[in-house]
C-alpha positions in Angstrom: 0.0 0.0 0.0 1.0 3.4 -1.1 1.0 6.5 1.0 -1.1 8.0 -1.1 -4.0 5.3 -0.6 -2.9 5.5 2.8 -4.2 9.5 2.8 -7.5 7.9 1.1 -7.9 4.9 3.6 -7.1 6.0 6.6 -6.7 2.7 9.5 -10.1 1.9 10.8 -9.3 2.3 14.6 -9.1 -1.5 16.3 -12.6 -1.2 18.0 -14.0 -0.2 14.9 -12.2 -3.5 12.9 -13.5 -5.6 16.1 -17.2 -4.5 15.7 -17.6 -4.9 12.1 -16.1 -8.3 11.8 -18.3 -9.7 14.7 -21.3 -7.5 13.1 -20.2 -9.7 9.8 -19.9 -13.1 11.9 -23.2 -12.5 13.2 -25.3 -11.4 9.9 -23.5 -14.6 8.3 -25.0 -16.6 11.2 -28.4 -15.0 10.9 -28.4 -15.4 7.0 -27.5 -19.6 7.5 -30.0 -19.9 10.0 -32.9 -18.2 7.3 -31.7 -20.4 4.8 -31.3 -23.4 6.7 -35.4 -22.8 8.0 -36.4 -21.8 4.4 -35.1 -25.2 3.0 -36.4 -27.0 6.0 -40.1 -25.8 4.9 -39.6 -26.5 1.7 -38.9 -30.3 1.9 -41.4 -30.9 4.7 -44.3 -29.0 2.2 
């Protein structure tokens, strides 16, 4: 990375990085679960 793309992206601060990854983990979660129920319906229709 160049410093010039470092003046565009500047370093999300830590607690920032740490929310959105477990913000990420958790919609992937929610998203599994939905599909996982939705495909569950379907076979037992």
């Amino acid at each position: 990375m160049t410093s010039e793309e470092k003046e565009i992206y500047p370093e999300e601060p830590p607690l920032f990085k740490k929310w959105k990854s477990w913000y990420i983990l958790v919609l992937g979660n929610l998203l599994a679960l939905i599909l996982l129920l939705y495909f569950l319906s379907i076979s037992f229709s």
